[in-house]
N, C-alpha and C positions, 0 to 999 in steps of 0.2 A: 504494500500500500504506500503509495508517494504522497507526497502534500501537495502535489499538482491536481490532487481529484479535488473536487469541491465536497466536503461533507456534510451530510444531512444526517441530524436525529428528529423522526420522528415517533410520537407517543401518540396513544391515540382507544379511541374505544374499539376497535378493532383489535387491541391487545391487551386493554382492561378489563375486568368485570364493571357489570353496570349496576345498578342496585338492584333492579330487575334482577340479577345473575343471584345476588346476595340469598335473594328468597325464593329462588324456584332450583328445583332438582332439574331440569331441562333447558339450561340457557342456553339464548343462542349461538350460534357457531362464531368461532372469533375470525375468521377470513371472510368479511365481510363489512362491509361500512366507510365513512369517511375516512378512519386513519388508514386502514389498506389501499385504499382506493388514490391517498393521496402516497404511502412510498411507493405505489409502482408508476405513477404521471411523475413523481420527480424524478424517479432513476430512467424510466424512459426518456427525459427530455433531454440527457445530451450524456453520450460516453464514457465522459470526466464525471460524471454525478457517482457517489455511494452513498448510497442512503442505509441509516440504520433503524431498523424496526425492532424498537422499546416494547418487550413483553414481558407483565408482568408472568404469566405461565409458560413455563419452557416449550411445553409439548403444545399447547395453542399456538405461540409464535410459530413453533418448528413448521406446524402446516403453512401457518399464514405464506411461511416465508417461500416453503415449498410451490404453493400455490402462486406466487408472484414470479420465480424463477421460469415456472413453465412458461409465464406469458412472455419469455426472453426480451427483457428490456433493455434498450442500448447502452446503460450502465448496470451497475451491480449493486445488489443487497446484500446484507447482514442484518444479524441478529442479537441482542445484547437484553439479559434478565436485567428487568427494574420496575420494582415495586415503589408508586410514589408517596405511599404511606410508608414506608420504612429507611430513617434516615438511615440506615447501616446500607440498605439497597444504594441509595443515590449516592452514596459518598463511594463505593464500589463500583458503580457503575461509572463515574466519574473520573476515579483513577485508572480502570480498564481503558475507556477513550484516551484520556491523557498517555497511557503506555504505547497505543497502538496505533493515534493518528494525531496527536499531539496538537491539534486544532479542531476548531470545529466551525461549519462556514453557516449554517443554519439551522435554527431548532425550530421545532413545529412542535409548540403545546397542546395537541387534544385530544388527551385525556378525559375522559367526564364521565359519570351517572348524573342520574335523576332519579325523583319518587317514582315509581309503578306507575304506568300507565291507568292496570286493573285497580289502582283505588279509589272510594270514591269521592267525593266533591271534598266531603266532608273529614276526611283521613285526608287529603293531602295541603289542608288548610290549618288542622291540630295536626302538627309536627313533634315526635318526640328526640331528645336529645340526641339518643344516638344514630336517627336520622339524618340532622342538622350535622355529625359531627364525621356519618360518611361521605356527605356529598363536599363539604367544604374540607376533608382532609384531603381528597381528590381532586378538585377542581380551582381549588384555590392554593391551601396550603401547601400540597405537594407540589405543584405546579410552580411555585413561588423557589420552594427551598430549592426545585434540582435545577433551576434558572439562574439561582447564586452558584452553584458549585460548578457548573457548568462556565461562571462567566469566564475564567483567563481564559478556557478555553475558545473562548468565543474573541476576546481581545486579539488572540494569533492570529484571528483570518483578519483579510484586508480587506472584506466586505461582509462583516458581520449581520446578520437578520431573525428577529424572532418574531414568530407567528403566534398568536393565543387565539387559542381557536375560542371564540364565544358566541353569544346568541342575541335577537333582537330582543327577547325574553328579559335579559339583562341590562338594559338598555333602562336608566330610571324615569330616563324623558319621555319615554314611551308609555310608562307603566304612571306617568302621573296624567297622563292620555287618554279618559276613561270612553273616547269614541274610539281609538286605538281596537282594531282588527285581534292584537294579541290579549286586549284584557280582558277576556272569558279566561284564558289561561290561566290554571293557579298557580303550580309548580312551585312555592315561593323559595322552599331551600335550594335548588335551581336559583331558578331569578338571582337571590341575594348573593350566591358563593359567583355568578358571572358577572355580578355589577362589583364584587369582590377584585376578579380580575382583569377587567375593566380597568377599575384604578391602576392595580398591579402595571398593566400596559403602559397608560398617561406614565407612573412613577418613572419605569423602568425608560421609557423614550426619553425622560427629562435627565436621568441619569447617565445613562448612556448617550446622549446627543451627540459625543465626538468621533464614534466610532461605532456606532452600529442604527440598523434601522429597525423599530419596532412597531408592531400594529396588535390589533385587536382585529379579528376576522369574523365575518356571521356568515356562515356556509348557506343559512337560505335553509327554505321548505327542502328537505330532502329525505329517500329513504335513508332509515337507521334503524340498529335494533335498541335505540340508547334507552326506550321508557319498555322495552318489551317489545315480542309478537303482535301482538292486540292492536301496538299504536304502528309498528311497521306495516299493519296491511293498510289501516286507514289511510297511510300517509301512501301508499299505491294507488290504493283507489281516489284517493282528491287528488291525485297527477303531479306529487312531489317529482323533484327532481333528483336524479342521480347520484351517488357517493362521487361519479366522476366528472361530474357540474362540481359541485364545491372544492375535488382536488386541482380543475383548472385555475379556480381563485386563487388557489393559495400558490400555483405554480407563477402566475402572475405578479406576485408578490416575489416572489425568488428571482425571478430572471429583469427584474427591474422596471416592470410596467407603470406602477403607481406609486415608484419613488417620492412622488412629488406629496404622497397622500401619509408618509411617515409620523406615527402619532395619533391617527386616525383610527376609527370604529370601522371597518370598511367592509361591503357587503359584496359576493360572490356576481352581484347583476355589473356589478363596478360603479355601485350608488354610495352611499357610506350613512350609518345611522349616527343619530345622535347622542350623545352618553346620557 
């Protein structure tokens, strides 16, 4: 591996469990969704690209990754265990990268659950703790810490970029919008843990302003299995769009299209929400 390849980590619910996963003996399959969909558009998109597919389960990654290799993409993948609730995971996983590619040129954070789709009105608006405390250890908190440990790595490359993937859901401008399209939605420990990272984004662009570019990303209506089965088909039949519609956003974001839009909420249609 040379440091002429441009490197990519991404995370993503394609190699998370989702909370959905937490409570059903049947979850679904992890080669499937935004985060797959988007490491095989990035390592496709040019020769020099390696992208690395962050799983937290060995043997779900190993398909994942298998499954991406058959679709012979013009660059190459790999695979690396990382748990974003466990700080022992991300500081390993950390010093793994550090040994074996010594930079890092892009991170893509999306990672996430949500509550069950199958709950109802009323269960997903009483939250109980330990509810609140796996969506935001995932979606925010872990998110946050392996983006610190992560960062020299990210200072070596000479065009640094980090993605957080998040949602219109999280959006507060939106959600104080009571004609707003989204506000039947409850989802609130959702909503709360991506207006969470949201900030995290603003923070991290103000931080970083001298050497890297950061965004806040909303993939858009599309299939996922992120709330479960139940909400996957609905979201087929109202004519979501594609895991491979949101992985061209964020490819758009890597190869410098909406440079101009750095620090920004920015949506798959190439519109941008407000925070």
């Amino acid at each position: 591996m040379t440091t002429t390849e441009t490197i990519i980590l991404v995370t993503g619910k394609a190699f998370h469990l989702t909370y959905y996963e937490f409570a059903s003996d049947n979850p679904p399959g992890a080669n499937s969704g935004i985060g797959y969909e988007t490491a095989f558009c990035l390592a496709d998109a040019a020769v020099s690209n390696h992208v690395i597919m962050a799983s937290r389960s060995v043997s779900k990654g190993t398909a994942a990754l298998a499954k991406s290799k058959a679709r012979k993409a013009a660059g190459t993948l790999s695979l690396i265990e990382l748990d974003l609730t466990s700080d022992v995971s991300i500081t390993a996983a950390s010093r793994l990268l550090t040994g074996k590619f010594g930079k890092l040129d892009v991170l893509v954070n999306n990672a996430g659950i949500c509550e069950k789709y199958s709950l109802s009105e009323t269960e997903r608006s009483t939250l109980d703790r330990e509810t609140l405390r796996k969506v935001f250890e995932t979606n925010t908190f872990g998110t946050m810490l392996l983006t610190q440990a992560l960062e020299p790595l990210l200072r070596n490359s000479s065009d640094a970029r980090i993605i957080n993937v998040s949602s219109g859901l999280g959006s507060v401008a939106l959600r104080a919008n009571q004609a707003d399209s989204s506000a039947e939605y409850l989802y609130d420990a959702y909503r709360m843990s991506k207006a969470a990272l949201n900030m995290m984004s603003l923070s991290y662009s103000w931080h970083y302003r001298d050497w890297a570019k950061v965004w806040a990303y909303c993939p858009g209506f599309v299939v996922t299995n992120l709330t479960g089965e139940g909400d996957r088909e609905l979201r087929m039949s109202a004519g979501a769009e594609s895991g491979e519609f949101a992985a061209r956003g964020i490819l758009d974001l890597v190869v410098g299209k909406r440079d101009q839009e750095t620090g920004c909420f920015v949506r798959s249609d190439g519109k941008a929400w407000p925070w």
